[in-house]
N, C-alpha and C positions, 0 to 999 in steps of 0.2 A: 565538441559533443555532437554527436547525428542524433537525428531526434526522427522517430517513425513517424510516419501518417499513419494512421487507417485508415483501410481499402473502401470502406463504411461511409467514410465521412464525405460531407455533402460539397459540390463543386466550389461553393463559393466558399469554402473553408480552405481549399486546395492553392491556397496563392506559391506565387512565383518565389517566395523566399526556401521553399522546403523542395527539396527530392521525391519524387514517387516513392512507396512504401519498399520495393523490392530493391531500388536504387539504392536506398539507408540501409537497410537490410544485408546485403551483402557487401558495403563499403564499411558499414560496421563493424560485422562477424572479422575482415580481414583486422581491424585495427586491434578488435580486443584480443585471436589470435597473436597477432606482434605483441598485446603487451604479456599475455600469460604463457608465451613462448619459453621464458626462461622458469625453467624449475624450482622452486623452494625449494632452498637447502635444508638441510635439516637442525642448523644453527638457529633459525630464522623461526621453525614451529619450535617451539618450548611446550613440553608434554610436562601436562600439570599431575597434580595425586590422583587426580578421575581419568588421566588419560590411557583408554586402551589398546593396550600393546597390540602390534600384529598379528600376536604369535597366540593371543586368545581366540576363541570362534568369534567371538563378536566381534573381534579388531578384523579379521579377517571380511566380515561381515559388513564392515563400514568402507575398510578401504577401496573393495571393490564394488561399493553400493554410488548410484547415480539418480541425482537428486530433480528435481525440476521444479523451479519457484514462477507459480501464475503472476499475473500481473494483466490489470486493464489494457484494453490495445493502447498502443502509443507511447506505452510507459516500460516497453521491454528493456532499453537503452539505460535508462535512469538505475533498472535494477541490477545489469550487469555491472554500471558504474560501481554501484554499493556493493555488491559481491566481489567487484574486484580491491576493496580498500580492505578486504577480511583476508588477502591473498596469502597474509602472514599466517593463517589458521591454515593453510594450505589448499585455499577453495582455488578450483581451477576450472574455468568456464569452456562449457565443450563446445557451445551453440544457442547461439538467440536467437529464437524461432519468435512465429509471431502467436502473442497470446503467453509468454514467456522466455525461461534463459535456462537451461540445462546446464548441471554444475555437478563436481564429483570432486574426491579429494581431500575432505572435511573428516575428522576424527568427530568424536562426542561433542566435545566442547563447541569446538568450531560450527557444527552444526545448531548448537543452542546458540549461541551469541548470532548467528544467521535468523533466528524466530526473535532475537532480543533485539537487533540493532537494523536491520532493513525495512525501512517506511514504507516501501512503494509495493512491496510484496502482499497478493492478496491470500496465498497458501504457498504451503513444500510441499511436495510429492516426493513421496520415495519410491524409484521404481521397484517394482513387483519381481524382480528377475527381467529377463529377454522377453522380448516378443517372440509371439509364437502364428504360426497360421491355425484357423481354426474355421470350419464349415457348415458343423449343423453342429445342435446343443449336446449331445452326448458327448462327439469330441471335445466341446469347452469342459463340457463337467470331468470329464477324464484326465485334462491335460494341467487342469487345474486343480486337481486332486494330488497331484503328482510333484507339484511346485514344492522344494524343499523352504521356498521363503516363507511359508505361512509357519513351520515351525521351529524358525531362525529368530521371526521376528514374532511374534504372539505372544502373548502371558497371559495365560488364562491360570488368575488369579483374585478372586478364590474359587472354588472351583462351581460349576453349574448346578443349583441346590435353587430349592424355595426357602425362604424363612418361612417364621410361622404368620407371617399379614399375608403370604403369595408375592413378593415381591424380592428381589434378590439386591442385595444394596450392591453399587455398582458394578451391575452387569456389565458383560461384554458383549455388545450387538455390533450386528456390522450394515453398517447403511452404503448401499452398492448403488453407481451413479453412473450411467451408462451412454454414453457417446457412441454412433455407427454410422459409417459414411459409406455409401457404395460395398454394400459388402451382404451376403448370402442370408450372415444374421442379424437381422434387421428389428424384431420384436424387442425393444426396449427392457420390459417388464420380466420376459423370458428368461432375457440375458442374465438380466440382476437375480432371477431364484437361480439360475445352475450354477452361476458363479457364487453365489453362497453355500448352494449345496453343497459344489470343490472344496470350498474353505473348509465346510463342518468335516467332512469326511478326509481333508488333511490332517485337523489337527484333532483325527478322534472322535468328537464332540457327537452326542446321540443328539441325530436332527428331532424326535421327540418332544425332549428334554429342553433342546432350544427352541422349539417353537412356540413351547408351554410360555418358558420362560420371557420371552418375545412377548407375545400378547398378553402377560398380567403386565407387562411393563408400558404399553401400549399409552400414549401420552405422559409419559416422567417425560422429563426432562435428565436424559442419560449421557452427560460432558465427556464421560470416558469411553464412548461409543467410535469405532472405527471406522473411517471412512474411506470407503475404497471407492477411485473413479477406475472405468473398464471404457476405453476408447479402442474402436476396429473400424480400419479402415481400411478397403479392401480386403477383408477377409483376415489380417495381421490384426493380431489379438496384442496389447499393451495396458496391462493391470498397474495402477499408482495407488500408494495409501499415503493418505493427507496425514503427514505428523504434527499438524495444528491440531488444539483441541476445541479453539475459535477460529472463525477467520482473521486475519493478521493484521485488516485494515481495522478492524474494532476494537478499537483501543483501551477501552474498558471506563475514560473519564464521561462520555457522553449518553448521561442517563436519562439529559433532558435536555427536548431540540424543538426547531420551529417548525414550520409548516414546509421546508424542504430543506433540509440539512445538507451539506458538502460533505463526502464520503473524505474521513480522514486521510487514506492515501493521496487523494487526486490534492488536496488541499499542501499536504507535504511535498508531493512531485512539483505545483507551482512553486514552492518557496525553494527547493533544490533548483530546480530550473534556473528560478532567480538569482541563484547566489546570494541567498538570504545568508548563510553561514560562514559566507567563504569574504565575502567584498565586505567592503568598511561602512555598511548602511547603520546611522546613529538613532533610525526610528522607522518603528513599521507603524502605519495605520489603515487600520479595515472598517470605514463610513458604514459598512451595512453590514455589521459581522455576523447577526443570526444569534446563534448557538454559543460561537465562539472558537468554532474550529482551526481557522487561519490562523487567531492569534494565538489559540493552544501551541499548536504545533508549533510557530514562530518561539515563543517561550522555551518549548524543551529544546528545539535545536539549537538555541542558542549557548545554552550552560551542559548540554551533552546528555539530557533525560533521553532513554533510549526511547523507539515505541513503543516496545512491548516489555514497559514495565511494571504495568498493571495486568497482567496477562498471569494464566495458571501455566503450572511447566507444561511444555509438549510433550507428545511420546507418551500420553497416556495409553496405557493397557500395551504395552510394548516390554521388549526385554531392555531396552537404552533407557526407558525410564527410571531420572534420577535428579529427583526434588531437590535434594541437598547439595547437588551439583549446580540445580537450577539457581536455588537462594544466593549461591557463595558465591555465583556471578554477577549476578544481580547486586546482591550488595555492594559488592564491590565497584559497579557501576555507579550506582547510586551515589555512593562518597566521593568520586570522583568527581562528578558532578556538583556534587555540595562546596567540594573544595574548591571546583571553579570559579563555582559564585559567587565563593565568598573572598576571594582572588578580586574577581573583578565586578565588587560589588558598585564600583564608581562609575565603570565605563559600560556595565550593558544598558546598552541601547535601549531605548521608549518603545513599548510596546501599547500603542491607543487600539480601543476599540468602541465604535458607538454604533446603536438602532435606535430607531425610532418606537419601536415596539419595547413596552415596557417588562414584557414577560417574557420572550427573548433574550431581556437585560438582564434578567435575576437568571434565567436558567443557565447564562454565560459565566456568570458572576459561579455560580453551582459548579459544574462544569471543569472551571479551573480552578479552582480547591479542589476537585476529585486525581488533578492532573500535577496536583503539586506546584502552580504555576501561578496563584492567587498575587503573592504577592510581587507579581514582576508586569504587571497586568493593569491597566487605568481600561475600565468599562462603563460608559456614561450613557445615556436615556437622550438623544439628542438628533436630529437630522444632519445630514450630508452640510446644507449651508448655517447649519449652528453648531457644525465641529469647529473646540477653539481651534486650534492650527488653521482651516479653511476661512471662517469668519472674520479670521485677524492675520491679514499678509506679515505685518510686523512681528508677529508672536515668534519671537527670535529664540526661546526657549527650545526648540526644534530645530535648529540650524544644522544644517550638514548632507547627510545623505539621507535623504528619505524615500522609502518604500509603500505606495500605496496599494495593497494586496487587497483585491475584493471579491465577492463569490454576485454578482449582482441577479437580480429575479430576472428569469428566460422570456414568460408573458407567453407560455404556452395553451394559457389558461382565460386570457383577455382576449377579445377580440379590435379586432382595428378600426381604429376612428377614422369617419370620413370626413375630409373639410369642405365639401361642398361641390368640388370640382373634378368629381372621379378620381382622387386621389385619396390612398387611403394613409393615415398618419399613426404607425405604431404607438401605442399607449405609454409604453416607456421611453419615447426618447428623450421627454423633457428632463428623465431622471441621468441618462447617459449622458445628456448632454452636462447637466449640472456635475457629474462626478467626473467632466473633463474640464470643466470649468475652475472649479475649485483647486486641484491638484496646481493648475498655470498659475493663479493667483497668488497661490503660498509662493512658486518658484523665483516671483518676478522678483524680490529683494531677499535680503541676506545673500550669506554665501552656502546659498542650498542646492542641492541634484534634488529633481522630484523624480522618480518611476513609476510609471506606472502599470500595473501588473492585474490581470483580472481573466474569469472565465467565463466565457460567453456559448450562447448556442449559434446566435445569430451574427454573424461576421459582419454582414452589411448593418446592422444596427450596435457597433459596438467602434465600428469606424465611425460613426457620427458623434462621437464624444468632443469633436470639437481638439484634439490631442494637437501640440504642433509637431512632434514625432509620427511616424505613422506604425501602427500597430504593427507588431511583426508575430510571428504563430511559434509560438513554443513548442506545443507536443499538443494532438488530436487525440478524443479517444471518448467514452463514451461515458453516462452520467445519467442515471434512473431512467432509461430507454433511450435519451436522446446524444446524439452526435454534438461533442459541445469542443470547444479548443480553448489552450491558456494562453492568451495575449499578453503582448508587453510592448513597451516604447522601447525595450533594450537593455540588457543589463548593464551593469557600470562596466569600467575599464579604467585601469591607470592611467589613460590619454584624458578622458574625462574628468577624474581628480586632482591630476595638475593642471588642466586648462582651468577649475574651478578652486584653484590654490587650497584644496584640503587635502592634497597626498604628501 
């Protein structure tokens, strides 16, 4: 697996385990080429009753349509991985760039089970058509007037009218997001009215009527609202519209969080990272879980809940939109999962979670019942050194392989204590240190693997856990403004579970 850096990220996050950013980058792109090299036959995609033929406009439509799914820095790698396990849907990966993965290839389906089963993704973009060169604004409004995709892909459905309150129930608005890099047009704001005025005057629509319409609407909350980004750079015009109707990392179970929550994707990328899914780990536990995000997501990956299956269908206000299409996948995911679990309801793996904060603990406890994961889930009111496992080395009920996944507090907000001697003593280390303590403790009897796995901002204060591994950098990338990395002592290996006689 290559895992990026980002460019971003602070020296002492850069250690000697990982490649510079452009290194991973292009020893990457060369590997995923070799594996999407060989073509999907056409035995291989099974075209279901929704699936559209070539030979329609919209089949037409999709097969030559090229996608591009964001993703946090650092976590571009992770999502071609997941793109490439759909490769049977015929997803074919053009290019992993940084900030994302450029994809093409996908029919209807394919492209819904991509918004249904990819964690790390944080939107899809469809591209607009080609890029075009463009100078000053009349050119964009003219050349984007002219774009046969606005009325390929659009449904403007029902049609632009007031009710009788002034309010048009789900309108069609387009919210224009404008990226410019070294380039002639530079006015942000500008850019976003001519490229809307292109749209109205492609697809008809009396600007009017839409502006009317636009300002009674002005604070709804409009989900079916189209979201087009317009990135130029150097003067090279590239229009995407977002076929999420949320963003992809919000999950839809966390209604209720603590005083800084782990952004569901970053919290999946650790546990992917980890081989939380893949390796024979018999128990995860997260001493400071928060919210409960780690252990959510540890829960659905385990029995196959997709990420987005609390999600509304994509593709709203689109000609591809298709709910019934969306449901019959979904369900069907769904039971599959159910069937898993009820499969192996003996052997999935302990799933602990404890804070010290007691309303944290109910909102966790909240949380996963919203995520369907309630009962696969032990969340207790307790500290780091009164977790049972941690408090009781003997507590043999836990034997095996164990995963200690944490999101621990940054201390960007504390200031540093001095001990007297011009030296000043981070406010958290007694806590880093005790969350490297405890982990050894459990490991020193039975016949256990402990790991340890966690995200930090600060590298030099997250090596002082006292670890007898030395922390190694999973993927870099960035976290509510700050540069932060996912650490680990390593993932398992088959050499490690027969040295430790449990493979």
């Amino acid at each position: 697996m290559w895992v990026a850096v980002c460019k971003t990220t602070p020296s002492y996050l850069q250690c000697t385990y990982h490649m510079n950013w452009r290194s991973s980058i292009m020893k990457a792109l060369g590997y995923l080429q070799h594996a999407t090299r060989r073509n999907v036959s056409s035995k291989e995609v099974q075209p279901s009753e929704y699936f559209i033929s070539s030979n329609e406009p919209l089949g037409e439509f999709l097969r030559y349509s090229k996608f591009f799914a964001t993703t946090l820095p650092g976590l571009e790698f992770l999502a071609a991985q997941e793109l490439l396990s759909l490769r049977r849907m015929g997803v074919q990966i053009e290019a992993v760039e940084e900030g994302g993965v450029q994809f093409s290839g996908v029919d209807l389906e394919g492209l819904l089970k991509c918004h249904l089963h990819i964690g790390t993704v944080s939107h899809i973009y469809l591209r607009a058509g080609d890029p075009f060169v463009a100078t000053n604004m009349s050119e964009l409004v003219r050349k984007v007037s002219k774009m046969d995709f606005w009325g390929e892909y659009i449904l403007i459905e029902p049609p632009l009218q007031d009710n009788e309150s002034g309010l048009q129930s789900n309108p069609i608005l387009f919210d224009i997001r404008v990226k410019t890099v070294k380039s002639k047009l530079y006015h942000t704001k500008g850019i976003a009215e001519r490229v809307e005025r292109g749209i109205l005057d492609s697809l008809g629509i009396d600007h009017a009527a839409y502006y009317t319409m636009k300002s009674n609407n002005s604070g709804e909350k409009n989900v079916g609202s189209v979201s087009v980004l317009v990135r130029i750079v150097k003067n090279i015009v590239q229009i995407s519209v977002d076929t999420s109707c949320t963003p992809l990392h919000r999950r839809g179970y966390r209604l209720q969080t603590g005083k800084a929550p782990l952004r569901e994707d970053l919290a999946y990328a650790l546990l992917y990272c980890q081989g939380w899914n893949r390796f024979g780990y018999n128990t995860l536990i997260d001493p400071m879980c928060g919210s409960g995000t780690i252990i959510i997501e540890a829960a659905a990956m385990t029995v196959g809940l997709p990420p987005g299956r609390l999600r509304t269908a994509p593709l709203r206000h689109s000609k591809l939109w298709r709910p019934n299409l969306w449901d019959d996948i979904l369900k069907s995911t769904i039971d599959e999962a159910r069937n898993t679990r009820e499969i192996n309801t003996k052997n999935c793996p302990y799933i602990i979670g404890s804070d010290r904060d007691a309303g944290v603990v109910v909102a966790a406890k909240e949380n996963a019942k919203r995520a369907g994961v309630d009962d696969m889930i032990e969340i207790s009111n307790c500290s780091i050194s009164s977790n049972p496992w941690f408090s009781n080395p003997n507590y043999t009920a836990l034997d095996g392989c164990v995963l200690v996944a944490t999101n621990p507090p940054f201390g960007r907000r504390i200031s540093k204590i001095s001990n007297g001697r011009n030296n000043f003593i981070h406010p958290l280390l007694p806590l880093y240190q005790t969350l490297g303590k405890y982990p050894q403790r459990g490991a020193s009897s039975g016949r256990r693997i402990v790991q340890l796995s966690l995200i930090a901002h600060d590298f030099r204060l997250a090596r002082k856990t006292g670890i007898d591994d030395p922390l190694k950098l999973l993927f870099a990338t960035s976290h509510g403004g700050l540069n932060v990395g996912a650490f680990t002592t390593g993932p398992l290996s088959s050499k490690m579970l027969t040295t430790h006689g449990l493979h």
